[in-house]
gemmi code that builds the backbone of each chain (N, CA, C; Angstrom):
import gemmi

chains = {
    "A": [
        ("UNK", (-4.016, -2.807, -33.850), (-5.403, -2.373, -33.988), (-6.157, -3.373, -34.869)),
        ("UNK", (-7.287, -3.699, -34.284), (-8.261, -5.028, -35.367), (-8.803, -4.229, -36.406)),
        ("UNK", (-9.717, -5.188, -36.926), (-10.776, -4.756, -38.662), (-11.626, -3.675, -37.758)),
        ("UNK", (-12.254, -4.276, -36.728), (-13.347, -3.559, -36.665), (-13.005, -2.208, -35.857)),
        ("UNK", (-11.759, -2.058, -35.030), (-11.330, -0.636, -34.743), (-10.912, 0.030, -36.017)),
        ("UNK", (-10.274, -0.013, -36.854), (-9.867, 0.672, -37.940), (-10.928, 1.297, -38.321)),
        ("UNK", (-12.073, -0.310, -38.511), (-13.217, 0.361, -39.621), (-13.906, 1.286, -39.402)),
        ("UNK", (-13.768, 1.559, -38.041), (-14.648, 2.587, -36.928), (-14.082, 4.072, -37.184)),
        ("UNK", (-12.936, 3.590, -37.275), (-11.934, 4.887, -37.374), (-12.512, 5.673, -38.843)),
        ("UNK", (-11.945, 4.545, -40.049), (-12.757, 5.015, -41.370), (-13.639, 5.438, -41.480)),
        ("UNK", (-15.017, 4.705, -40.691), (-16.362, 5.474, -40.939), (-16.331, 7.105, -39.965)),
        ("UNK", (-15.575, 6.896, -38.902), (-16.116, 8.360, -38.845), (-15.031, 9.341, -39.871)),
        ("UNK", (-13.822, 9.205, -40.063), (-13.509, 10.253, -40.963), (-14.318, 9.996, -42.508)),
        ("UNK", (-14.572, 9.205, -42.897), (-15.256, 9.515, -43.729), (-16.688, 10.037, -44.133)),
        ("UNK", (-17.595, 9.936, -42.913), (-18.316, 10.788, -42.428), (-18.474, 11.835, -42.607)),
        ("UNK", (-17.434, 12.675, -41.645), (-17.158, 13.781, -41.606), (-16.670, 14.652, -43.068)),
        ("UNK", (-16.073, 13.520, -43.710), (-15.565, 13.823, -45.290), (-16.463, 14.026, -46.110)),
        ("UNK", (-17.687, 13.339, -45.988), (-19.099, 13.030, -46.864), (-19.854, 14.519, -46.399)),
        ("UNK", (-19.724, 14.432, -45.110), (-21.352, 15.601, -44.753), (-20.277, 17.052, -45.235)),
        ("UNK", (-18.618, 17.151, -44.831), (-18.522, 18.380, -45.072), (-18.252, 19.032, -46.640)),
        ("UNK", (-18.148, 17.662, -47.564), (-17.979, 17.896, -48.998), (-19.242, 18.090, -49.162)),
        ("UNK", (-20.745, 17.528, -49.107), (-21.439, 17.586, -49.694), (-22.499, 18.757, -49.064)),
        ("UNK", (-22.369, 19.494, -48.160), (-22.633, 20.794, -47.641), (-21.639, 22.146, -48.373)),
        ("UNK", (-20.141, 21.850, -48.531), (-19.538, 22.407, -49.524), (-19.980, 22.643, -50.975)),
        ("UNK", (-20.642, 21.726, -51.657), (-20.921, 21.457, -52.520), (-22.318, 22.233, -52.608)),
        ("UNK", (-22.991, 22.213, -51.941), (-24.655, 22.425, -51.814), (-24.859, 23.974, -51.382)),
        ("UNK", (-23.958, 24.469, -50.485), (-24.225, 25.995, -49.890), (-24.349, 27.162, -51.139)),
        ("UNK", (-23.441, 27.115, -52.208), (-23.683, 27.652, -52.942), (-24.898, 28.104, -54.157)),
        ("UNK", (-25.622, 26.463, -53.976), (-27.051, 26.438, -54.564), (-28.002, 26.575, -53.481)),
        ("UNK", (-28.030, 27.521, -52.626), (-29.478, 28.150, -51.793), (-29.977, 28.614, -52.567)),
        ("UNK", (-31.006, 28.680, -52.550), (-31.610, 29.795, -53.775), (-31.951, 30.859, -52.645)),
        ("UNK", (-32.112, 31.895, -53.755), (-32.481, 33.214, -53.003), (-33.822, 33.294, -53.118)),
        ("UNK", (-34.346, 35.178, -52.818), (-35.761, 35.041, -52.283), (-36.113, 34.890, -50.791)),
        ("UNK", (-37.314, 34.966, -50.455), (-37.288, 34.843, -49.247), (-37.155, 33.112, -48.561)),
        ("UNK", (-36.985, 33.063, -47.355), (-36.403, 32.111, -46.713), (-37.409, 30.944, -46.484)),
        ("UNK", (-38.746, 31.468, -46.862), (-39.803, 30.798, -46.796), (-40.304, 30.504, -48.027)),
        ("UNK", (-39.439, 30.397, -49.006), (-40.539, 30.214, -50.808), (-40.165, 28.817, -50.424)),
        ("UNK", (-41.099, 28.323, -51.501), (-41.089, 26.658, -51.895), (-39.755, 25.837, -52.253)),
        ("UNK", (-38.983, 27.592, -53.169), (-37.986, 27.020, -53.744), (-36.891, 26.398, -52.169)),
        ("UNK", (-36.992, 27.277, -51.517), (-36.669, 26.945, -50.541), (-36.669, 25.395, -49.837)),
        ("UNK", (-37.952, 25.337, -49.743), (-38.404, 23.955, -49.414), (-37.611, 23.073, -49.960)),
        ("UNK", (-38.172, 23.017, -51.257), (-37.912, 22.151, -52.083), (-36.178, 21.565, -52.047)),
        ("UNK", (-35.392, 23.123, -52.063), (-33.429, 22.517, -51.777), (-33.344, 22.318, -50.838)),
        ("UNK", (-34.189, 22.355, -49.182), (-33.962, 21.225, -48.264), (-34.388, 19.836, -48.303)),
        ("UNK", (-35.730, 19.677, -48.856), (-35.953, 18.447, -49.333), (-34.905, 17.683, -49.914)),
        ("UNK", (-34.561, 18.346, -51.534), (-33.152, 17.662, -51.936), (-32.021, 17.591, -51.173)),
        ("UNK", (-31.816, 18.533, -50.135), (-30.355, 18.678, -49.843), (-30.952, 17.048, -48.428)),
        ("UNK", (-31.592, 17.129, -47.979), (-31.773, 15.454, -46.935), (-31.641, 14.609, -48.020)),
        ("UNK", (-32.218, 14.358, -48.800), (-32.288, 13.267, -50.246), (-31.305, 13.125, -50.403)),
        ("UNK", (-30.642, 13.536, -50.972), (-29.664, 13.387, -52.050), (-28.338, 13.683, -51.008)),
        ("UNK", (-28.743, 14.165, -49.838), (-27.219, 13.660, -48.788), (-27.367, 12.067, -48.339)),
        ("UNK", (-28.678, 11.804, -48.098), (-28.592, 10.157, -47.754), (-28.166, 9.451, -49.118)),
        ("UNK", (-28.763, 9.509, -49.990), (-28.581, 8.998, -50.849), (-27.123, 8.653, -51.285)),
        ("UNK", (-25.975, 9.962, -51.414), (-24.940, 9.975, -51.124), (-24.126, 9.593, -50.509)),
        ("UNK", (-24.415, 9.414, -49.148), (-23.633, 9.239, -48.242), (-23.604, 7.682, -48.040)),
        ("UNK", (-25.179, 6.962, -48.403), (-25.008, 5.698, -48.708), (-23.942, 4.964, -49.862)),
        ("UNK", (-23.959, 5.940, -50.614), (-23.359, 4.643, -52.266), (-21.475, 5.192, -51.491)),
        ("UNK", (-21.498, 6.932, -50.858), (-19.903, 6.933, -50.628), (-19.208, 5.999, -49.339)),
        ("UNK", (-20.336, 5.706, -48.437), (-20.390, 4.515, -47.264), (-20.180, 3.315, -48.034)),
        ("UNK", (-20.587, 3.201, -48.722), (-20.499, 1.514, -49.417), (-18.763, 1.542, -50.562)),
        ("UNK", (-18.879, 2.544, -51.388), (-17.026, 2.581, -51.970), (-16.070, 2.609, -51.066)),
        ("UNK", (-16.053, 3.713, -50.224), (-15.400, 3.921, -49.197), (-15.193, 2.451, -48.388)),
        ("UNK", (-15.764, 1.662, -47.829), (-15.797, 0.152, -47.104), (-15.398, -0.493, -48.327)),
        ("UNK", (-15.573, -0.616, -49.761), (-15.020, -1.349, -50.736), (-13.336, -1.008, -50.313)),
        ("UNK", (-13.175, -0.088, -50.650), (-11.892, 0.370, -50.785), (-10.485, 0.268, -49.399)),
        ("UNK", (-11.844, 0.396, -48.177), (-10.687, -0.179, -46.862), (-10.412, -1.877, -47.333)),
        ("UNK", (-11.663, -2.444, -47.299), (-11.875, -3.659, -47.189), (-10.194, -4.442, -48.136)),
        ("UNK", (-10.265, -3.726, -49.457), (-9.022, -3.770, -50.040), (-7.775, -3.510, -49.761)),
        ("UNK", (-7.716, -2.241, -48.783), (-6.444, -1.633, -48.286), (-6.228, -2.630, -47.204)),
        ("UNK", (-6.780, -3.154, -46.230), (-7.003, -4.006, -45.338), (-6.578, -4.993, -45.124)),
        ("UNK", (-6.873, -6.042, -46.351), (-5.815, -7.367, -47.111), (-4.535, -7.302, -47.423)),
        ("UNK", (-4.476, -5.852, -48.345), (-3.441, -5.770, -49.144), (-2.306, -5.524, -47.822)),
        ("UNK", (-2.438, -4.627, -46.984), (-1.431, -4.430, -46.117), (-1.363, -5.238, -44.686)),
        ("UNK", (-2.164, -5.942, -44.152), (-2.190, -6.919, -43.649), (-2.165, -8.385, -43.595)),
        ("UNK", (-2.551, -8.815, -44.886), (-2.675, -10.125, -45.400), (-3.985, -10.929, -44.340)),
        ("UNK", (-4.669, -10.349, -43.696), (-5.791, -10.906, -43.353), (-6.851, -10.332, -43.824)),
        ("UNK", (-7.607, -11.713, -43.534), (-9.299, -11.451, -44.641), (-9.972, -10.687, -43.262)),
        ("UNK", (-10.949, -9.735, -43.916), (-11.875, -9.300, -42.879), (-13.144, -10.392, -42.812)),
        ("UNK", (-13.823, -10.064, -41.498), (-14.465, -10.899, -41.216), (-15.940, -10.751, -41.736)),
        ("UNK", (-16.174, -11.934, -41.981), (-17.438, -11.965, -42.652), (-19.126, -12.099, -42.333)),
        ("UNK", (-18.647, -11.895, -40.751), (-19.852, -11.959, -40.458), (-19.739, -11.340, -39.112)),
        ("UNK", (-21.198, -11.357, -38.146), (-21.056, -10.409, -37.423), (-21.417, -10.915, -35.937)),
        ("UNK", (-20.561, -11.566, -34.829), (-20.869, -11.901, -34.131), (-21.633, -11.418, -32.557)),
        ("UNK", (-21.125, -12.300, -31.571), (-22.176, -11.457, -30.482), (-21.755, -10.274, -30.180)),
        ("UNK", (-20.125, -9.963, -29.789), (-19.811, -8.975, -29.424), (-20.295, -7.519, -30.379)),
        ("UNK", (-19.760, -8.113, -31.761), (-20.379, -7.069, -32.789), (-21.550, -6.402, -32.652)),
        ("UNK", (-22.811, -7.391, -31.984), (-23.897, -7.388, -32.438), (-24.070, -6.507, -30.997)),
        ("UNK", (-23.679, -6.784, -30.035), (-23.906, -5.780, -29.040), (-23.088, -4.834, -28.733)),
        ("UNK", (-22.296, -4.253, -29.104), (-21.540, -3.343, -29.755), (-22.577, -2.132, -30.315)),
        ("UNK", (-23.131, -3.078, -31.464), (-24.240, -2.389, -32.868), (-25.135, -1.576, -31.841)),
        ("UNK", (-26.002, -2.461, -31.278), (-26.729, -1.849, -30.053), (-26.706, -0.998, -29.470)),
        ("UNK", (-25.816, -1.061, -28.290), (-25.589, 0.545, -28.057), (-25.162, 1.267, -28.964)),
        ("UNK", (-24.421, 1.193, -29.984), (-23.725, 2.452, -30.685), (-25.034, 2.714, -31.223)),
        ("UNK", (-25.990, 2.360, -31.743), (-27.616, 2.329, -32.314), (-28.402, 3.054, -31.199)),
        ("UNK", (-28.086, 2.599, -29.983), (-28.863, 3.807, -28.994), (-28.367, 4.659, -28.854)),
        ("UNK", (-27.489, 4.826, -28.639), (-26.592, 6.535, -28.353), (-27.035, 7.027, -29.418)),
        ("UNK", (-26.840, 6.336, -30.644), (-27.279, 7.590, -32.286), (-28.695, 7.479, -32.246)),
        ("UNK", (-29.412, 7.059, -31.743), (-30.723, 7.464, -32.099), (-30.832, 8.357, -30.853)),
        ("UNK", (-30.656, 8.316, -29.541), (-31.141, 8.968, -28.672), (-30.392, 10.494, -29.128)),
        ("UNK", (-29.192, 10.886, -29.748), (-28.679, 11.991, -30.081), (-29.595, 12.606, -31.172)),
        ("UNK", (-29.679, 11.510, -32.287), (-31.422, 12.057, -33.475), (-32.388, 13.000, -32.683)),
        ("UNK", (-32.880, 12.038, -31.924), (-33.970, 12.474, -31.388), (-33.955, 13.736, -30.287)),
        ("UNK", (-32.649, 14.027, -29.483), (-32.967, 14.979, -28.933), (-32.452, 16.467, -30.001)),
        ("UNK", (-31.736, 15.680, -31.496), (-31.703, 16.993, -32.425), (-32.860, 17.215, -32.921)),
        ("UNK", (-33.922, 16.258, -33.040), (-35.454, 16.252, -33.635), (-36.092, 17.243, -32.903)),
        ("UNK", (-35.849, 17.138, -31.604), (-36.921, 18.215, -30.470), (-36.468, 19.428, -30.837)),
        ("UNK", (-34.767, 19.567, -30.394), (-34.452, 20.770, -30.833), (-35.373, 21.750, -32.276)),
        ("UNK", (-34.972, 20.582, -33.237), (-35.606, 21.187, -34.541), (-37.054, 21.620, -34.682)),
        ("UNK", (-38.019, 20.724, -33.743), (-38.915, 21.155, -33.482), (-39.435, 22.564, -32.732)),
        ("UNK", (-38.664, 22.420, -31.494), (-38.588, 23.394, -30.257), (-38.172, 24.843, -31.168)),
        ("UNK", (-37.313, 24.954, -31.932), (-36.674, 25.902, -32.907), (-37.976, 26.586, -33.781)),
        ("UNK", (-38.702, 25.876, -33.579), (-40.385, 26.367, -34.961), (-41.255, 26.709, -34.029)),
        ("UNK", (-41.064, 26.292, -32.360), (-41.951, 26.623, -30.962), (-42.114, 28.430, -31.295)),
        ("UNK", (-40.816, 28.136, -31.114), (-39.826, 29.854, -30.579), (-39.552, 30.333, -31.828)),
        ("UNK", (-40.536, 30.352, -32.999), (-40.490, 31.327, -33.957), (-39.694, 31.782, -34.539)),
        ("UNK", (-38.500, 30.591, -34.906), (-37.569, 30.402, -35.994), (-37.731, 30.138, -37.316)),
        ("UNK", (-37.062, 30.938, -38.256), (-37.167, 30.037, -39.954), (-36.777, 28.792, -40.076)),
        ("UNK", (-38.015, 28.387, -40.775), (-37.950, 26.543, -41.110), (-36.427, 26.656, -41.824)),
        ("UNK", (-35.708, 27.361, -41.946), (-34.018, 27.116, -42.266), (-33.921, 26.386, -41.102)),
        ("UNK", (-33.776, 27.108, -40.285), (-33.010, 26.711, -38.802), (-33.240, 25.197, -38.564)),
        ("UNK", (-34.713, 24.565, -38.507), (-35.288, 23.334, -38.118), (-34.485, 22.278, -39.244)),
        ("UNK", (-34.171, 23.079, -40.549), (-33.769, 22.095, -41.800), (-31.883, 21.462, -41.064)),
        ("UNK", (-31.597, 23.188, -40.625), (-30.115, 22.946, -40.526), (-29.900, 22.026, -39.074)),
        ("UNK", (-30.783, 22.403, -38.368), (-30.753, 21.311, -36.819), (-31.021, 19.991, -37.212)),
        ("UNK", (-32.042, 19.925, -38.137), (-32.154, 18.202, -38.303), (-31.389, 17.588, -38.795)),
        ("UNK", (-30.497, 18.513, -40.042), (-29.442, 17.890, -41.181), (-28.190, 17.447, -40.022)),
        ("UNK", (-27.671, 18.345, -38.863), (-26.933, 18.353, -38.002), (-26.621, 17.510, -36.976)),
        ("UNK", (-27.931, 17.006, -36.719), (-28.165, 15.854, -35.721), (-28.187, 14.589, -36.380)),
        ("UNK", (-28.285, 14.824, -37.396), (-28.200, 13.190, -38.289), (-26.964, 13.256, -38.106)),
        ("UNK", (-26.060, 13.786, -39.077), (-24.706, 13.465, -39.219), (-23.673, 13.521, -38.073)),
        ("UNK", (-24.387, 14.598, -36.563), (-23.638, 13.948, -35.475), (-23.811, 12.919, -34.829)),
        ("UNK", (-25.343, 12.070, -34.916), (-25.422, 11.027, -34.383), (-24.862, 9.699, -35.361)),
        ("UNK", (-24.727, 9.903, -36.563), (-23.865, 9.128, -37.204), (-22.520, 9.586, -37.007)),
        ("UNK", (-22.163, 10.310, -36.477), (-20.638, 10.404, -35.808), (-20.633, 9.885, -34.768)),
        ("UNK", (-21.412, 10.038, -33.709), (-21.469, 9.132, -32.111), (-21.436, 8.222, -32.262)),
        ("UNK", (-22.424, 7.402, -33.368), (-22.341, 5.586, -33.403), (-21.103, 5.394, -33.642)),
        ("UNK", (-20.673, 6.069, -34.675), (-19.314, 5.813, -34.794), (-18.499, 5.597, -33.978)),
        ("UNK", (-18.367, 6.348, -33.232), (-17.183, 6.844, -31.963), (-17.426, 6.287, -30.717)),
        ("UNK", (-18.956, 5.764, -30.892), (-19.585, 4.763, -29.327), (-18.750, 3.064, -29.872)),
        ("UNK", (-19.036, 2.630, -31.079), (-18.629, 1.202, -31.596), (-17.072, 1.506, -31.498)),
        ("UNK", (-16.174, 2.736, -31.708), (-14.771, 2.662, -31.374), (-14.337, 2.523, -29.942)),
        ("UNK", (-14.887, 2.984, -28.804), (-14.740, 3.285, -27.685), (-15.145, 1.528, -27.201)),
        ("UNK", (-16.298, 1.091, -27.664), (-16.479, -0.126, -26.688), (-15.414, -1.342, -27.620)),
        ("UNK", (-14.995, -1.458, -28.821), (-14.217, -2.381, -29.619), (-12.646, -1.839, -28.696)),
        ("UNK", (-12.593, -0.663, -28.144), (-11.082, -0.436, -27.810), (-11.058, -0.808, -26.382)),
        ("UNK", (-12.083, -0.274, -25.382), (-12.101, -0.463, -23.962), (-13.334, -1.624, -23.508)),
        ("UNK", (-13.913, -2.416, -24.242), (-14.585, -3.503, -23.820), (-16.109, -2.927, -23.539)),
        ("UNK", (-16.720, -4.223, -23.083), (-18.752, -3.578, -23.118), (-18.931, -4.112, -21.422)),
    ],
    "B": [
        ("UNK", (-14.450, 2.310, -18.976), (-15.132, 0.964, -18.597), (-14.534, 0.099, -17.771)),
        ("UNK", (-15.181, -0.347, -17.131), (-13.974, -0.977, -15.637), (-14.499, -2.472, -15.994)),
        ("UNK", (-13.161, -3.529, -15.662), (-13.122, -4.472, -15.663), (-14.353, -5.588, -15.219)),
        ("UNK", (-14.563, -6.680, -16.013), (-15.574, -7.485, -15.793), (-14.874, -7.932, -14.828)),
        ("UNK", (-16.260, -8.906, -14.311), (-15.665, -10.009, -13.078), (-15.442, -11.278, -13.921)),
        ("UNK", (-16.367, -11.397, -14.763), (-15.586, -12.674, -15.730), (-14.049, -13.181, -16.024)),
        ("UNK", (-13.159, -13.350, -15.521), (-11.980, -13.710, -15.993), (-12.328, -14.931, -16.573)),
        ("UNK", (-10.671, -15.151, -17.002), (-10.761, -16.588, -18.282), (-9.395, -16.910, -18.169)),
        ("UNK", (-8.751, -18.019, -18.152), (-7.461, -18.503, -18.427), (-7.329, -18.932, -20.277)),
        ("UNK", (-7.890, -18.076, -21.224), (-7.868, -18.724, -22.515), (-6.474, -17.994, -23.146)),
        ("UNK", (-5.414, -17.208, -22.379), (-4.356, -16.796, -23.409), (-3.417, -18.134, -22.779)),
        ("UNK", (-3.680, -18.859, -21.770), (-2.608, -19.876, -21.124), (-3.086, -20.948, -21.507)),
        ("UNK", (-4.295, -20.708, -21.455), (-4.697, -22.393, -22.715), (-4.147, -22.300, -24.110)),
        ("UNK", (-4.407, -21.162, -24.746), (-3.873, -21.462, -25.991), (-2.200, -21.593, -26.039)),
        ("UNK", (-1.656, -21.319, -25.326), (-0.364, -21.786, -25.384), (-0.012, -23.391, -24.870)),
        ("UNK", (-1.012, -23.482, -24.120), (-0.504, -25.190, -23.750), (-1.442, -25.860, -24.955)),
        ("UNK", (-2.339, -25.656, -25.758), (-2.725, -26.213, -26.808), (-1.811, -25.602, -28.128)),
        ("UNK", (-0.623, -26.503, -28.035), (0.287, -26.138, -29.106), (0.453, -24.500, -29.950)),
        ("UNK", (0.484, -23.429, -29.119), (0.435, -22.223, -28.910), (-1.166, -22.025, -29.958)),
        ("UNK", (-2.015, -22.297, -29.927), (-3.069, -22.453, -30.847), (-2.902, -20.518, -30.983)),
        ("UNK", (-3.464, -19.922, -32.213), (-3.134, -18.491, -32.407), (-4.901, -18.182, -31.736)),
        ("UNK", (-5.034, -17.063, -31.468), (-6.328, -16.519, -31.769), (-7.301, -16.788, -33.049)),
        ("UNK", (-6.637, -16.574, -34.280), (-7.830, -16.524, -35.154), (-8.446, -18.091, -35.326)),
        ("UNK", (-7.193, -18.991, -34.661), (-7.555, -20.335, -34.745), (-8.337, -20.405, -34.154)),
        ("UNK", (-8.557, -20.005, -32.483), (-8.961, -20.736, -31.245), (-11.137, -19.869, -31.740)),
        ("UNK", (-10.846, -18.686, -32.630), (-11.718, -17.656, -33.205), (-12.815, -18.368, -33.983)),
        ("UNK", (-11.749, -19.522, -34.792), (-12.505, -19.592, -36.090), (-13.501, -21.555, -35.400)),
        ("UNK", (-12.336, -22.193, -34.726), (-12.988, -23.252, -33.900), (-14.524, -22.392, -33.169)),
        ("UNK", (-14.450, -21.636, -32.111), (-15.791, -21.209, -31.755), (-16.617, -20.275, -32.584)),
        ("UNK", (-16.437, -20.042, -33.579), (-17.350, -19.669, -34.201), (-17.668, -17.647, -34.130)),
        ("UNK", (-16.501, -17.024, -33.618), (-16.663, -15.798, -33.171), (-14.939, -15.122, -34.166)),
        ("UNK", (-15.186, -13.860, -34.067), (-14.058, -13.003, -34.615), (-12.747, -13.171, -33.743)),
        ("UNK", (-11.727, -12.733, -34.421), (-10.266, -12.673, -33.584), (-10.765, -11.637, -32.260)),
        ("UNK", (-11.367, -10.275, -33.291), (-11.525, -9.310, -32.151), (-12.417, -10.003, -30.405)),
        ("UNK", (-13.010, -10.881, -30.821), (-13.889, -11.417, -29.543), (-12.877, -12.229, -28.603)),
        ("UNK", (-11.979, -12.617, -29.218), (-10.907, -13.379, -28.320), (-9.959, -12.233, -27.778)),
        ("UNK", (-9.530, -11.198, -28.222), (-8.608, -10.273, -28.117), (-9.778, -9.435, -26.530)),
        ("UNK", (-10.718, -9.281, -27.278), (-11.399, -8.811, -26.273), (-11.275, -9.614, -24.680)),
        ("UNK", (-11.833, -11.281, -24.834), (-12.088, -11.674, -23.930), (-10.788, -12.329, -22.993)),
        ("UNK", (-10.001, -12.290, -23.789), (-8.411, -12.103, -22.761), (-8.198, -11.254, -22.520)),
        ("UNK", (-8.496, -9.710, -22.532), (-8.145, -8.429, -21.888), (-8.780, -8.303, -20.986)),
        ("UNK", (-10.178, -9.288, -20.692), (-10.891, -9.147, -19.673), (-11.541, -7.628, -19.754)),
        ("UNK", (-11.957, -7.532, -21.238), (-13.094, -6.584, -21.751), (-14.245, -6.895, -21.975)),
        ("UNK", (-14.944, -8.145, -21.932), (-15.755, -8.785, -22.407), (-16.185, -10.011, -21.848)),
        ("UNK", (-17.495, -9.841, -21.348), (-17.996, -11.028, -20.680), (-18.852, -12.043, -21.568)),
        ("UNK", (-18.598, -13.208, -22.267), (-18.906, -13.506, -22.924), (-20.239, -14.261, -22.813)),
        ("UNK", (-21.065, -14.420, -23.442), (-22.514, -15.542, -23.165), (-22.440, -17.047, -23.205)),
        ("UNK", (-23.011, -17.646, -22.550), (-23.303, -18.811, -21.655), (-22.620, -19.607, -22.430)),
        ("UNK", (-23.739, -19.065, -24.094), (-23.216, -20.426, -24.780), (-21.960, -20.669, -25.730)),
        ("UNK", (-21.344, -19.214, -25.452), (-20.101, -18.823, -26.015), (-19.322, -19.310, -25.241)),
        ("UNK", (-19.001, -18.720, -23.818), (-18.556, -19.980, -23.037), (-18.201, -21.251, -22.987)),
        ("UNK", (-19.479, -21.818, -23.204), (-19.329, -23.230, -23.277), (-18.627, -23.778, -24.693)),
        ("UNK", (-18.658, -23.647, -25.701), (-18.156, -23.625, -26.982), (-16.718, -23.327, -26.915)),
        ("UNK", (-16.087, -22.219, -26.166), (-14.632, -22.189, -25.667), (-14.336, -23.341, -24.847)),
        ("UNK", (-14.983, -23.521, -23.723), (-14.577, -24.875, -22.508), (-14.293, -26.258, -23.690)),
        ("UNK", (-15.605, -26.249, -24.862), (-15.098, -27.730, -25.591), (-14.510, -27.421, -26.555)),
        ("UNK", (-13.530, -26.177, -26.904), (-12.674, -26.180, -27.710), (-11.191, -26.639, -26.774)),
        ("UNK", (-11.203, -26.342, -25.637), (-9.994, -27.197, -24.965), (-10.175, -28.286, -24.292)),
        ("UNK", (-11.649, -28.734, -24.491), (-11.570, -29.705, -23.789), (-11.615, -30.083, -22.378)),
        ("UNK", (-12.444, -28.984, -21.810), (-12.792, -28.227, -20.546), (-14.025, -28.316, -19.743)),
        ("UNK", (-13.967, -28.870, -18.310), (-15.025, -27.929, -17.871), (-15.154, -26.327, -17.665)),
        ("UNK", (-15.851, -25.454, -17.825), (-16.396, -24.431, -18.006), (-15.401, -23.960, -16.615)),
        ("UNK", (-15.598, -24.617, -15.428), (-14.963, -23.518, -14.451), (-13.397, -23.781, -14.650)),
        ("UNK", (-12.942, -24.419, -15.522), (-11.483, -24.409, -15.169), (-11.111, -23.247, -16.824)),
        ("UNK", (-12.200, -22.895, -17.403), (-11.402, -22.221, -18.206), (-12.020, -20.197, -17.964)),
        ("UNK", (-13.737, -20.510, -17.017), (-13.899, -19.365, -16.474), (-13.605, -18.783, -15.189)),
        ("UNK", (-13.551, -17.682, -14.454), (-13.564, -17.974, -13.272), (-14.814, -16.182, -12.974)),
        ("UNK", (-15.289, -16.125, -11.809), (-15.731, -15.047, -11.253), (-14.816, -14.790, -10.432)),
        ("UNK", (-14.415, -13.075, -10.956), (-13.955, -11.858, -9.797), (-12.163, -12.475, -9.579)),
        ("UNK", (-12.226, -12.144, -8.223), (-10.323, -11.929, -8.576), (-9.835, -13.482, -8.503)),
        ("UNK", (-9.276, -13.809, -9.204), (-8.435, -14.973, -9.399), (-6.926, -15.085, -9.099)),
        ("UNK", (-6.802, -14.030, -8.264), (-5.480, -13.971, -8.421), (-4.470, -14.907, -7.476)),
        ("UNK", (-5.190, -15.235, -6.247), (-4.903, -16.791, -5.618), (-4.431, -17.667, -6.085)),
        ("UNK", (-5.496, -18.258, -6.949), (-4.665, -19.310, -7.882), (-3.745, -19.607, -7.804)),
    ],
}
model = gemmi.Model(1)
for chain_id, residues in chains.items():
    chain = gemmi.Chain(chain_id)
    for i, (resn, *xyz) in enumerate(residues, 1):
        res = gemmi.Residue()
        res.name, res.seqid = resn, gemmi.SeqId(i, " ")
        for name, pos in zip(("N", "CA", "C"), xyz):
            atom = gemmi.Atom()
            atom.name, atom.element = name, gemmi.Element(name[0])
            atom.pos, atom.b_iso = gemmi.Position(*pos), 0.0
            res.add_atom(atom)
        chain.add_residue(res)
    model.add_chain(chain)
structure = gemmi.Structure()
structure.add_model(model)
structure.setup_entities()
């Protein structure tokens, strides 16, 4: 298996490690009250914030830390840059995750059509991020394993 | 994903070029191991000028190291 199948592999379990710790972490601070106060608002606001925010600096240790495991048990350097195949690779795995965003965006929208609590629209949008950052994932493993 | 028509004779070149490894034949054109691994599995159709950059790493014209569709004549 190469750098860049592994790494594919890593990012989505760690992914999945990031969104389900830090939803673990967060469910317990809903605030109560009704479903519509500010306070409300306001811990979905933070809870998008401060999951990107997160998920960026644990995306960046997490790749420190393969990048290390990587050498150490292989004795090859990863590569340092990002060529054509990579780069069209990036591409589609970049369209599949945005086109998955966006049809969780409608949903989230469509969800406030049909006279749902802005919960629902918070939890569809939070949902579609982190599955379409699972698809890129799993689109860049699929074409690095079976070709473009 | 079903097979390109691009084939390539580059895992039989690198053996008649003093078994040259992948990351060698990788780091001469300017692309990752994974792009060579790819383009000998005949996963990957590579660009023009990637191509050509392989042909003058052996020292090649282009059709003797690409070919279109089945090659199996040869």
């Amino acid at each position: 298996m190469t750098y860049q199948e592994k790494k594919s592999i890593v990012s989505i379990i760690s992914a999945i490690l990031i969104f389900v710790s830090y939803c673990l972490y967060m469910y317990p601070r809903y605030p109560g009250g009704g479903v519509e106060s500010s306070e409300a608002f306001r811990y979905w606001g933070s809870f998008i914030l401060f999951l990107t925010l997160f998920s960026i600096v644990a995306h960046i240790i997490i790749s420190i830390i393969f990048n290390i495991v990587f050498r150490i048990t292989t004795n090859e350097k990863e590569p340092t840059f990002a060529d054509e195949l990579d780069k069209l690779i990036d591409l589609k795995a970049n369209r599949i995750s945005f086109f998955v965003f966006i049809v969780g965006f409608l949903f989230a929208m469509g969800s406030l059509v049909i006279d749902q609590p802005s919960q629902v629209m918070f939890i569809i949008l939070i949902t579609s991020g982190f599955i379409s950052d699972v698809t890129g994932s799993i689109t860049k493993l699929y074409h690095y394993r079976r070709g473009v | 994903m079903g097979k390109n028509l691009v084939g390539n004779h580059i895992r039989k070149l690198r053996f008649n070029h003093d078994e040259m490894t992948q990351q060698q034949l990788a780091d001469k054109v300017g692309v990752t191991r994974q792009t060579i691994v790819a383009l000998e599995k005949g996963n990957y159709s590579p660009s023009l000028e990637l191509a050509f950059r392989i042909a003058l790493a052996f020292n090649l014209p282009l059709e003797e190291v690409f070919f279109y569709g089945d090659n199996t004549k040869q």
